[in-house]
KETORKOL-255354 format. One line per 10 residues: number of its first residue (from 0); their letters; for each residue x, y, z of N, C-alpha, C. Coordinates in steps of 0.001 Angstrom, whole numbers, plus 500000, padded with zeros to 6 digits. Atoms other than C-alpha are relative to their C-alpha. Layout:
BEGIN
NUM) a) X:Y:Z:X:Y:Z:X:Y:Z ~ ...
# end
This chain:
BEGIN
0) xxxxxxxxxx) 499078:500848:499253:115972:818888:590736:499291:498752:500515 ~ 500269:501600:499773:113821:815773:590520:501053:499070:500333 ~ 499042:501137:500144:115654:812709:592019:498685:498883:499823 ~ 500622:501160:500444:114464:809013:591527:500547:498812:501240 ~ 499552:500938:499366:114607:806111:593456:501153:498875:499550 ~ 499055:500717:500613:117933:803615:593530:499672:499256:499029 ~ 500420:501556:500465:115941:800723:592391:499254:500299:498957 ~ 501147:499403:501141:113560:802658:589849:500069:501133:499821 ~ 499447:498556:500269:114721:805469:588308:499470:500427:498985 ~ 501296:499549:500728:111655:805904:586250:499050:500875:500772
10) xxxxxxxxxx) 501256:499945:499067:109489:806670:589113:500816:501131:500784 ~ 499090:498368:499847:110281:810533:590397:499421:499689:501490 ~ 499947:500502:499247:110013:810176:593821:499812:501431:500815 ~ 499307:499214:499131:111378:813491:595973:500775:501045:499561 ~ 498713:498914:500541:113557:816580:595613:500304:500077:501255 ~ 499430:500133:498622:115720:815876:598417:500331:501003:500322 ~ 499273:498499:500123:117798:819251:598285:499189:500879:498682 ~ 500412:498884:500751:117271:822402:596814:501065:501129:500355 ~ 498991:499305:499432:119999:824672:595958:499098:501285:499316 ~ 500481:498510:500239:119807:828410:596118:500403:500731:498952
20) xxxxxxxxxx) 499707:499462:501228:121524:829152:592893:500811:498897:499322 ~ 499542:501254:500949:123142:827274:590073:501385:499654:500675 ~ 498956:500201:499769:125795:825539:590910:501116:500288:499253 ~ 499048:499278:500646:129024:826878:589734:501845:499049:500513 ~ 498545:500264:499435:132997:825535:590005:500741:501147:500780 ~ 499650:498731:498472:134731:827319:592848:499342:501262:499929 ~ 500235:499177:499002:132566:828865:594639:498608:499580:501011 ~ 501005:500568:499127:129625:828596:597226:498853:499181:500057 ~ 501182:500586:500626:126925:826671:597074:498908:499840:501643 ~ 500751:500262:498937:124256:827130:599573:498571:499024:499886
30) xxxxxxxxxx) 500994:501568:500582:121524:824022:599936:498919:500083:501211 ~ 500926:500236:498685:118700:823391:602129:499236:498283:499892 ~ 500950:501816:499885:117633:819466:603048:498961:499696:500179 ~ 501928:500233:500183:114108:818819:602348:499675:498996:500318 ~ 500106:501558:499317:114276:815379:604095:500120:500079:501684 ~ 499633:499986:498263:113806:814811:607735:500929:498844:500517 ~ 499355:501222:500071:116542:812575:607258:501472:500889:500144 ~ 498864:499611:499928:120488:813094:607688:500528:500200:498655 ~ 499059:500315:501095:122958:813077:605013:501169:500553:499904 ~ 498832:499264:500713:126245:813285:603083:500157:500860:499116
40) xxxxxxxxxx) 499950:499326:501375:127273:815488:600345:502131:499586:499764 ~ 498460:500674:500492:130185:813981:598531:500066:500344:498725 ~ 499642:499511:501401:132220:815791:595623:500337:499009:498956 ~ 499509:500872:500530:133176:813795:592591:500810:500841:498758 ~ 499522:500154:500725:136088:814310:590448:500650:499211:499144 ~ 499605:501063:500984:136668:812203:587199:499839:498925:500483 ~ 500282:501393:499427:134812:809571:589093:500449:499685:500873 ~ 499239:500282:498534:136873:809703:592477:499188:501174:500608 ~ 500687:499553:498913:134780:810293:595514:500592:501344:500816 ~ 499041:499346:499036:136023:812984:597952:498483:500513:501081
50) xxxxxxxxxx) 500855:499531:499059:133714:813688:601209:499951:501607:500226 ~ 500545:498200:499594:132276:817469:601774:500040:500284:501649 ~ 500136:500076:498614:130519:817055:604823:498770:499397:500231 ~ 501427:500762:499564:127608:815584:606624:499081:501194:500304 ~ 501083:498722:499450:124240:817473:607437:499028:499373:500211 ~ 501593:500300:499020:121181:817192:609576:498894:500125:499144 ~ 501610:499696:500496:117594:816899:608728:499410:501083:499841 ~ 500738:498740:500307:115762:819817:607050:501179:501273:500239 ~ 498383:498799:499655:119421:821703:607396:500194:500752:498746 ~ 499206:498987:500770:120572:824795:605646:501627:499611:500075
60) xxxxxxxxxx) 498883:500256:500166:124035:824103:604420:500628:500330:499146 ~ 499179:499492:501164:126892:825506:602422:501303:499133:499835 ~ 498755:500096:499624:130164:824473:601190:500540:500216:498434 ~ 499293:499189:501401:132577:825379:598291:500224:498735:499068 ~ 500081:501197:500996:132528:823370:595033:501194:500132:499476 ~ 498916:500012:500394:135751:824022:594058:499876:499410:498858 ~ 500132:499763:500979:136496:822120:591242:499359:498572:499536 ~ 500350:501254:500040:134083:818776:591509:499132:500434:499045 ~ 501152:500156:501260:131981:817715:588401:498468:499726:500321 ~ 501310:499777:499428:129071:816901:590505:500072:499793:501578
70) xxxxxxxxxx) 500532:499590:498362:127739:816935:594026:498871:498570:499914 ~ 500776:501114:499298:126249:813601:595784:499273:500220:501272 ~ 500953:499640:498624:123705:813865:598454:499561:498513:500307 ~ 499976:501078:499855:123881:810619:600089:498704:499966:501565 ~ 500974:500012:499175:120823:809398:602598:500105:498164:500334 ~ 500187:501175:499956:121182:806158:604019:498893:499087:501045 ~ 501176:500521:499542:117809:804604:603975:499512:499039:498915 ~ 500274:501993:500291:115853:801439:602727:499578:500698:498232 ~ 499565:499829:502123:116146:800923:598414:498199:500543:499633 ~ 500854:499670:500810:112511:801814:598630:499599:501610:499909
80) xxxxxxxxxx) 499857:498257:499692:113203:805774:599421:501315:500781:499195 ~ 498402:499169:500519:116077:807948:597687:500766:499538:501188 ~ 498677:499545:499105:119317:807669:599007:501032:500388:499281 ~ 498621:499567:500385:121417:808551:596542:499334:501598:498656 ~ 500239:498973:500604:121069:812223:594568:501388:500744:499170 ~ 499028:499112:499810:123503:814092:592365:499661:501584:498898 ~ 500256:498912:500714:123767:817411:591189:501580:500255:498910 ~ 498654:500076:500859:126159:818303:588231:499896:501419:500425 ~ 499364:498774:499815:128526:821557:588392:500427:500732:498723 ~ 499469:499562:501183:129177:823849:585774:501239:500042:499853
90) xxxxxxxxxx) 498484:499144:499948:132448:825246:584578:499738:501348:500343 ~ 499387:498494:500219:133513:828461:585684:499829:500999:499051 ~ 499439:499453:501512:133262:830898:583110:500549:501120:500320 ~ 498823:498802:500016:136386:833488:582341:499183:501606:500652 ~ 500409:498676:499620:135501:836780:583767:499993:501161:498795 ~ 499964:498786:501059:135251:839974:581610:500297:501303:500927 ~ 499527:498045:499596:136622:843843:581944:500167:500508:499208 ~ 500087:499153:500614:135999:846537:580286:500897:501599:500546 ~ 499161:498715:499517:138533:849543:580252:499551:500923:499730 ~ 500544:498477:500599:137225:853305:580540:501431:500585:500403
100) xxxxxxxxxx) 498752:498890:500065:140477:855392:579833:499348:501531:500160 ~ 500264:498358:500303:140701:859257:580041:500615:500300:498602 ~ 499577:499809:501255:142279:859351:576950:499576:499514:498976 ~ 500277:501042:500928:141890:857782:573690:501402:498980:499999 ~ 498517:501267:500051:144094:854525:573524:499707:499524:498186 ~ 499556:500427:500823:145866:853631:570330:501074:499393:499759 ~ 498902:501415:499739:147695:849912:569531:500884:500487:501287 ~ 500016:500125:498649:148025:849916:573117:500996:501329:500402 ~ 499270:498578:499544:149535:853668:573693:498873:500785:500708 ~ 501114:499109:499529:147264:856430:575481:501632:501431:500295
110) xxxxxxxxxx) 498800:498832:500469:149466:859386:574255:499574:501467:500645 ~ 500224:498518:499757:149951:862967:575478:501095:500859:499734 ~ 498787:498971:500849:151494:866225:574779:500870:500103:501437 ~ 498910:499954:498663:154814:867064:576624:499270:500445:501364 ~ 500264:499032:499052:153128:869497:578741:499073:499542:500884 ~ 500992:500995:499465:150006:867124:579876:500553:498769:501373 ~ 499928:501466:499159:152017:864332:581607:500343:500752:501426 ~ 500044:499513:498210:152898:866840:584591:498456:499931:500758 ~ 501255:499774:499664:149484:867087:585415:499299:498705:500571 ~ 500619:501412:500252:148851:863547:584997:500400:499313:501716
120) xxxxxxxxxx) 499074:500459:499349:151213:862425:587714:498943:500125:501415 ~ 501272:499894:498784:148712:861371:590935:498770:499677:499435 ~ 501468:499761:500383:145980:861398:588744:499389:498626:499436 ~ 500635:501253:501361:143501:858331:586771:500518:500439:499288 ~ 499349:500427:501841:144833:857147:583748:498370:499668:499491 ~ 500997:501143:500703:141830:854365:583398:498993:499777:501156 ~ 501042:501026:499088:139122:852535:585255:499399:498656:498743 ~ 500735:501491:500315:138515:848790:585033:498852:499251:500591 ~ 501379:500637:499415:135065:847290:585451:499732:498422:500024 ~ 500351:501431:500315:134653:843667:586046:498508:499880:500303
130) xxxxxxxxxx) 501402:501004:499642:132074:841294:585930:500420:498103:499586 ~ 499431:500830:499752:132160:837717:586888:498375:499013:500019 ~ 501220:500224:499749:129243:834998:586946:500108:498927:501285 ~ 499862:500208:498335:130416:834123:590555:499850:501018:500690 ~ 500054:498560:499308:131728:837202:592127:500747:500717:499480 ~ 499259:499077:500584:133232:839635:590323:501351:500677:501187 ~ 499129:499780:498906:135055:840506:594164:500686:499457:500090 ~ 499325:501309:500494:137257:837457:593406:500994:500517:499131 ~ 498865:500176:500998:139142:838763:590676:500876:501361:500600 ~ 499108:499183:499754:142270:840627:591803:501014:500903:498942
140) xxxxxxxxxx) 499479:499228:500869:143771:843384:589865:501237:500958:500887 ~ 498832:499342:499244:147680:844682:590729:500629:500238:498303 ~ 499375:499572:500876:150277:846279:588705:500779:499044:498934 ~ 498806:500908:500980:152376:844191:586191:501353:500546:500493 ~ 498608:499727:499654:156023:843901:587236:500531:501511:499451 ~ 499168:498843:500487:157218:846375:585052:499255:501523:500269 ~ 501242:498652:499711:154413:849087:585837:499517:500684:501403 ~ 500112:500248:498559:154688:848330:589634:501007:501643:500347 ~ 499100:499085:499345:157411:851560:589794:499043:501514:499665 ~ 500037:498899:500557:155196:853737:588132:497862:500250:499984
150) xxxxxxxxxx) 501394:500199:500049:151021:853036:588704:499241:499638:501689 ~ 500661:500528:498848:148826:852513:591968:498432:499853:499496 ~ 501360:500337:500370:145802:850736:591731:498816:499568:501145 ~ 501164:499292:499811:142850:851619:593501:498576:499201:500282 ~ 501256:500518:500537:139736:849362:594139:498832:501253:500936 ~ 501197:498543:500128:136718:852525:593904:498783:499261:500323 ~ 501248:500876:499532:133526:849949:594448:499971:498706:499450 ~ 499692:501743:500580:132808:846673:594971:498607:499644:499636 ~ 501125:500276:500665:129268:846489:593953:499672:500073:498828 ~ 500142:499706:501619:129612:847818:590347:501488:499704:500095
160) xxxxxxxxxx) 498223:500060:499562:133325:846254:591029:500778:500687:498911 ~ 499172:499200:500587:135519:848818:589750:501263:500196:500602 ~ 498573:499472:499933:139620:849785:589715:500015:501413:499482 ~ 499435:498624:501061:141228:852711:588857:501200:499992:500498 ~ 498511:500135:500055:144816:852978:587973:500497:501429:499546 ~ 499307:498741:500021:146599:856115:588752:501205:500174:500176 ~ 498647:500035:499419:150010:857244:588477:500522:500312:501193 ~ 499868:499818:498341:151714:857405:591884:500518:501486:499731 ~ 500163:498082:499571:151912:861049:593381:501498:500211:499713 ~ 499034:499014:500394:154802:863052:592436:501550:499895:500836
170) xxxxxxxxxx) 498466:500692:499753:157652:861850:594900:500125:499072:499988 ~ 499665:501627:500286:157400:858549:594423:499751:499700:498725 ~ 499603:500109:500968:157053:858854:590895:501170:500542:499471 ~ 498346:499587:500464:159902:861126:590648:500823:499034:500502 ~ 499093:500358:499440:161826:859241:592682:500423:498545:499489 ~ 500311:501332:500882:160932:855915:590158:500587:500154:498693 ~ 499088:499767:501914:162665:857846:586915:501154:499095:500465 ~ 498463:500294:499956:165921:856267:586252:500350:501687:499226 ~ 499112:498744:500065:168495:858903:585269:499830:499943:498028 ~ 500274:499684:501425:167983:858134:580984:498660:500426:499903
180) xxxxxxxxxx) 501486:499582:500541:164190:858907:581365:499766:501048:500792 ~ 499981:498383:499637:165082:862464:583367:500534:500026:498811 ~ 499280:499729:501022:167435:862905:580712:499425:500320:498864 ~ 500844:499836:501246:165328:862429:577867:498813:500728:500538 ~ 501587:498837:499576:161956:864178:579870:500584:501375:500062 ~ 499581:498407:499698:164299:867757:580734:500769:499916:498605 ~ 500134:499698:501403:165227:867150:576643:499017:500015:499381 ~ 501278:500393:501430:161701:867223:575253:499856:498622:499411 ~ 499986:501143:500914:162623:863787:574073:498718:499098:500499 ~ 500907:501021:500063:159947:861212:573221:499863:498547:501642
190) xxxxxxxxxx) 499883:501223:498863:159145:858878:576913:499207:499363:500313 ~ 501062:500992:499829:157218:855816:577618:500211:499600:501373 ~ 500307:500430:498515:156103:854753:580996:498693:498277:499967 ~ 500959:500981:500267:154566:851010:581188:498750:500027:501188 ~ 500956:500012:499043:150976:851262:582819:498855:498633:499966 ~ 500744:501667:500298:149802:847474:582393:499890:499285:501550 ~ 500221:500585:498962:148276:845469:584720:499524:498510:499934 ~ 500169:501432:499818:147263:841931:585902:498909:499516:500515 ~ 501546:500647:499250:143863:840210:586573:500357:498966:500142 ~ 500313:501720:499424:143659:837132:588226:498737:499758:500994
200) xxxxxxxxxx) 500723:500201:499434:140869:835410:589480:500765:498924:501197 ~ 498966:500163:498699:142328:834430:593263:499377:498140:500322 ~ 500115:500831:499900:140153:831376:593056:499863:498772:499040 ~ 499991:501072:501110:140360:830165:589553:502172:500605:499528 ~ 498867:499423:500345:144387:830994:589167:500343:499711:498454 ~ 499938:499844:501238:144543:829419:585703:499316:501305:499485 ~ 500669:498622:500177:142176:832440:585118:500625:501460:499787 ~ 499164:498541:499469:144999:835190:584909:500080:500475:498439 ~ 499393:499523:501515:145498:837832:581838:500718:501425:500275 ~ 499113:498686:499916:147520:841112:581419:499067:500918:499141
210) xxxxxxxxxx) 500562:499366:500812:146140:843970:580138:501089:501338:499421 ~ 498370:498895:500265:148931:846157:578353:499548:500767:499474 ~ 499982:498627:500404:148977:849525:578093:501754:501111:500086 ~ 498273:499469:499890:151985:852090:577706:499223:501901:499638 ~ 500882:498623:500468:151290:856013:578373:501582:500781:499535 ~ 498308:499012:501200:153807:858089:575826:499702:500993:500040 ~ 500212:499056:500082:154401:861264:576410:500879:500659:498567 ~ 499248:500159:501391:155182:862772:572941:501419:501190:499907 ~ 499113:499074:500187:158341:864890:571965:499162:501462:500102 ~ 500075:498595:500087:158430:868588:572631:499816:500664:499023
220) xxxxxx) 499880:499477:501596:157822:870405:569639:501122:501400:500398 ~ 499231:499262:499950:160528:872763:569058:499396:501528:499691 ~ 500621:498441:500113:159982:876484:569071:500427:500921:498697 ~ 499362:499052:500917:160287:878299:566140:500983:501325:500047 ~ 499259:498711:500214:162872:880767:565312:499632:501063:499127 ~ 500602:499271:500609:161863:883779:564575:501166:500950:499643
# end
């Protein structure tokens, strides 16, 4: 984080600041001022200024980069000392999750026999593991509309940040059938329940995806006549 002087920007001069990790788009950025001098820190998007905040000499300082392309560290002192510094910001990058099911999932089903899905009812389906190269605590995971009558989701740890998505307990899932999917469950018949859910990162909202799943419980097999 060499800077250079205004007037000669050949000649390395100072490392005014020093941040404590890379800088990143929304999210923290903690700095410490290596000048016994004051200063600004001013965001810049697409070449328009926007003020941060000011900070003292030899100051520890944070503030959120949201979504500026670089970071100015302004010092106003004589052209033969730094006064002007900037740091560039990365992009963001998309988050990742990895699903551990109890089942095997196939083209997005996680199938069981009639007799299995009582059991199920209260219980994990899945666990979702993020990881994030901000904070993985950031990304919010809830039910998908349609899955909202029939799934509760669970955050299990936030250090190895993990979910788990279980069906809701037994009167509030009963009480979530409609009257064609008793109908068809006390016939043996073939029933799907949507268990999909929704990530969003709370501070990058373009950042949002679905993850669809559907748990089928399969037809009854009929009993032979003997």
């Amino acid at each position: 984080m060499d800077t250079f002087s205004q007037t000669d920007s050949s000649k390395i001069l100072v490392k005014p600041v020093t941040s404590f990790s890379s800088l990143i788009k929304y999210s923290n950025a903690k700095m410490v001022n290596n000048l016994a001098y004051d200063g600004t820190a001013n965001g810049f998007i697409n070449g328009n200024k926007i003020f941060i905040k000011n900070f003292e000499s030899l100051d520890t300082f944070s503030f959120e980069t949201n979504n500026f392309d670089s970071i100015q560290f302004y010092y106003d002192l004589p052209n033969s000392y730094v006064d002007k510094f900037f740091l560039t910001v990365a992009d963001n990058e998309p988050f990742n999750f990895t699903v551990i099911p109890i089942r095997e999932i196939s083209n997005f089903n996680m199938t069981v026999d009639n007799s299995d899905l009582k059991n199920l009812v209260g219980q994990k389906l899945y666990d979702v593991k993020l990881s994030d190269d901000v904070d993985a605590n950031r990304i919010l995971v809830t039910p998908n509309d349609s899955s909202s009558m029939f799934i509760d989701v669970w955050k299990t740890d936030s250090i190895d940040v993990t979910y788990q998505i279980r069906l809701k307990n037994k009167d509030e899932f009963v009480r979530n059938l409609t009257q064609d999917i008793k109908k068809k469950w006390s016939k043996g018949d073939e029933v799907s329940f949507p268990i999909s859910i929704r990530l969003t990162d709370k501070n990058v909202p373009s950042d949002s995806r679905t993850y669809t799943l559907i748990l089928k419980k399969k037809k009854k097999p009929k009993k032979n006549k003997s």
